[in-house]
N, C-alpha and C positions, 0 to 999 in steps of 0.2 A: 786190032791189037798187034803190036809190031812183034816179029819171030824172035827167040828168044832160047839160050841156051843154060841150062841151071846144072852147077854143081859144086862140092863143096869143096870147104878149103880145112881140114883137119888139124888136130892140134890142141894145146892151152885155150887157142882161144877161136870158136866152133864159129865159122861166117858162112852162109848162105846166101848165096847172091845166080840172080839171071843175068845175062850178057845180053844187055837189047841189041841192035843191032843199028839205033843211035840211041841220043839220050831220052829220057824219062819228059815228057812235057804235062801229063796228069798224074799225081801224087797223091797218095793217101797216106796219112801215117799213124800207125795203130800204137804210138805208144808217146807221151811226152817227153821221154830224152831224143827221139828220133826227129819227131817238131822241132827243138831246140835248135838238133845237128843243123838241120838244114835251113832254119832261121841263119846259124852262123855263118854257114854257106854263101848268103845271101839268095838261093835259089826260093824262097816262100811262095813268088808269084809261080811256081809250079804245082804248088799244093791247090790239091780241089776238097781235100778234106780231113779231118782232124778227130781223134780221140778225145772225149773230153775227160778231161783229171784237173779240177782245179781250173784258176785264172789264168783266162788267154791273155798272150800280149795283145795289145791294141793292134796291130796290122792283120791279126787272122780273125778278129772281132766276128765279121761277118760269114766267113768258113761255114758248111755245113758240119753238123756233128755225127758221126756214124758209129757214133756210141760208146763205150764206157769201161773201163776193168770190168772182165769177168766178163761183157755182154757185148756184141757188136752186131749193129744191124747191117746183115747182109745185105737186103733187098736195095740200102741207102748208097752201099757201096759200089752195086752193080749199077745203078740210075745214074753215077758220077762217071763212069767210065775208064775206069784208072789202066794208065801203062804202067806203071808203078807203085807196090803195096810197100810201105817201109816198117818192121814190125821188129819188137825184142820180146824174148819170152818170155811169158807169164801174163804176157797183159790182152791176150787171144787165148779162151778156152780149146783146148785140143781138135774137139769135135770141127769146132767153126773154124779153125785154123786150115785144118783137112777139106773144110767145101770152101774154101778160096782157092787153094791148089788146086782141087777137082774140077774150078772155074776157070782155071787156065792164068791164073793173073801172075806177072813176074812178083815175086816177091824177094826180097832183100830182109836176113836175118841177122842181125846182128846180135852177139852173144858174148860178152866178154866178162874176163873177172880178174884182170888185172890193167892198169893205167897206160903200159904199153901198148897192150892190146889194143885201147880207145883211139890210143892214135892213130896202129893202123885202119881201124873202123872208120875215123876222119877223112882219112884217103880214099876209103875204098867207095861210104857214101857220094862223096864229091865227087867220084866217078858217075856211078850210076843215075844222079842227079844232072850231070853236065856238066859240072864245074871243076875237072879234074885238079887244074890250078891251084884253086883255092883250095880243094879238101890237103893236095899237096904242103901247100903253104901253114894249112891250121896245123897238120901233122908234124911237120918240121918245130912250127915254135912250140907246140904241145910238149916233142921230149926237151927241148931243152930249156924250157922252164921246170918242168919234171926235174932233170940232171941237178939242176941249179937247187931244189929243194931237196933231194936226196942226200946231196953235199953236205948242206949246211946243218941237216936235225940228224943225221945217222952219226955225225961222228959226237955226241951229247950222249947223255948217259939212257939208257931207254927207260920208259912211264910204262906202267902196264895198263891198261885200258878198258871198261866196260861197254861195251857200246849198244845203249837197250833203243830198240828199235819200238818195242810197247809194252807196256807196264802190265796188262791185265787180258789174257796172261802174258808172262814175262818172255819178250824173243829177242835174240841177238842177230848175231852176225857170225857167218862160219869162216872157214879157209878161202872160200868158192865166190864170197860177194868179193865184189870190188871194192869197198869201203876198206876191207882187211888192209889191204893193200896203198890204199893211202893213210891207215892209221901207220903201215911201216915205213912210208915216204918220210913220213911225221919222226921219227924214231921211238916210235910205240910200239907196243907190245900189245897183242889182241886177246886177252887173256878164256876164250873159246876158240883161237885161230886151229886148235887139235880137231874142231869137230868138221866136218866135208858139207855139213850141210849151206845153203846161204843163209838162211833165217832159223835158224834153231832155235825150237822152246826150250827154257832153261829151268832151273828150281831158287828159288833165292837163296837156299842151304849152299847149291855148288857155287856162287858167287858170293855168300861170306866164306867159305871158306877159301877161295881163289883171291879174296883182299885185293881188291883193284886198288891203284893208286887217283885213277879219275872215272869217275862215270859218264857217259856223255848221251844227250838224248835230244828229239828233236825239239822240246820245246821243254819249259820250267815246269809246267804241273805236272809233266811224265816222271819227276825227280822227287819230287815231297814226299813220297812214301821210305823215303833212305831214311829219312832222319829217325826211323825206330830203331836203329843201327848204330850207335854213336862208336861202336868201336871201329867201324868199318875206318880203314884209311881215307878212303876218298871222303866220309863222312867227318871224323876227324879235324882232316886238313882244308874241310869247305871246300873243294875239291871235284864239286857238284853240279854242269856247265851246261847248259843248251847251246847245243850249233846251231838251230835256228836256218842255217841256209840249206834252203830245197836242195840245190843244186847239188850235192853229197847227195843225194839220194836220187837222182837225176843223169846218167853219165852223160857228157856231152862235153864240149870243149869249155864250158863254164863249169865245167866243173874243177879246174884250176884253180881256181878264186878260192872255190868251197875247202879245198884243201890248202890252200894257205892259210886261212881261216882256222881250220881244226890243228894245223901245225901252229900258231902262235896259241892257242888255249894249251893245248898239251905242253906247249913250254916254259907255258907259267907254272906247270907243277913241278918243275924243275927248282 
């Protein structure tokens, strides 16, 4: 295991990272926005191994899986050999998170909850990975296609916004997700943006009374239960939209897209 120096970087946006003493050539990535990152990278032939969540792309097909939200198999991950653990949190239980460290493995956390943030995270993976260039490079055109979207929907009148994450029961989106933050790229309003939490359960009572102007969810059957609502505005005005793309749920540098996306829907309720 190559020698390695770890410490943190404080603030907004909480990054953890070891300083190998060169770059990472065995990867593991314990989360699928981190697979993503380093797919954009072009670094993937460094990856030995993968979280599953869903459909792989076609080039990590064969990837061993070292297991799952909520569960990771340790023993899978030691057999691989990794210089390099690349992890975001929530998708490592505490406990098991704690005997990776206790194993000695570099690990790289990434933590953010705002867009700028992601970019510096672009950068800083593409370090750790070897690719300092390129994570350089993805950072640079991340803000300023950011800039360019900020421009265009903040200066428009703001929508206020519901944005249910699952219907049963009911949870949103606080201050502290990321999403917040590109529903206000968008020039929306988060109408729970007051609560700290990222995923806060809600009541349906406090979102009739908070009259969103749009709902937004990941898919259309999470949505059919408004219609017992017809006062509601977003009910009203049909108003009622699946984003549909992972990637908003996903931070990574496609997630770009995913908020262009969510800013032309939010503009139609303009």
């Amino acid at each position: 295991m190559k020698h390695r120096r770890c410490s943190v970087l404080t603030g907004a946006c909480l990054l953890c990272y070891c300083i190998l003493s060169q770059a990472a050539e065995r990867i593991i990535s314990l989360a699928p926005s981190m697979t993503d990152i380093v797919l954009e990278l072009g670094a993937e032939a460094r990856l030995m191994g993968v979280l599953d969540a869903g459909e792989r792309p076609a080039s990590l097909a064969s990837l061993p899986s070292v297991g799952r939200y909520g569960q990771i198999n340790i023993e899978q991950i030691v057999a691989l050999r990794p210089d390099l653990i690349l992890l975001w949190p929530g998708a490592v239980p505490p406990a098991q998170r704690e005997q990776l460290q206790q194993l000695g493995y570099p690990i790289e956390v990434l933590d953010v909850h705002r867009l700028d943030e992601l970019a510096d995270g672009l950068a800083r993976v593409g370090q750790v990975v070897g690719v300092p260039d390129e994570g350089r490079r993805l950072a640079v055109q991340f803000r300023e296609q950011l800039t360019v979207m900020r421009t265009r929907y903040q200066r428009l009148p703001p929508v206020r916004v519901f944005y249910q994450v699952w219907d049963k029961p009911l949870y949103t989106i606080g201050n502290t997700q990321i999403i917040n933050d590109a529903i206000q790229v968008c020039g929306g309003k988060n109408i729970f943006a007051d609560l700290p939490q990222p995923a806060p359960q809600v009541g349906i009572e406090t979102v009739l009374t908070r009259d969103p102007d749009v709902i937004l969810a990941m898919n259309q059957a999470q949505l059919q239960h408004w219609g017992q609502w017809p006062t509601l505005k977003a009910v009203a005005r049909q108003h009622l939209w699946a984003v549909e793309d992972k990637r908003l749920e996903r931070p990574s540098y496609g997630m770009l897209n995913a908020v262009a996306r969510l800013c032309e829907l939010l503009n139609k309720a303009r």
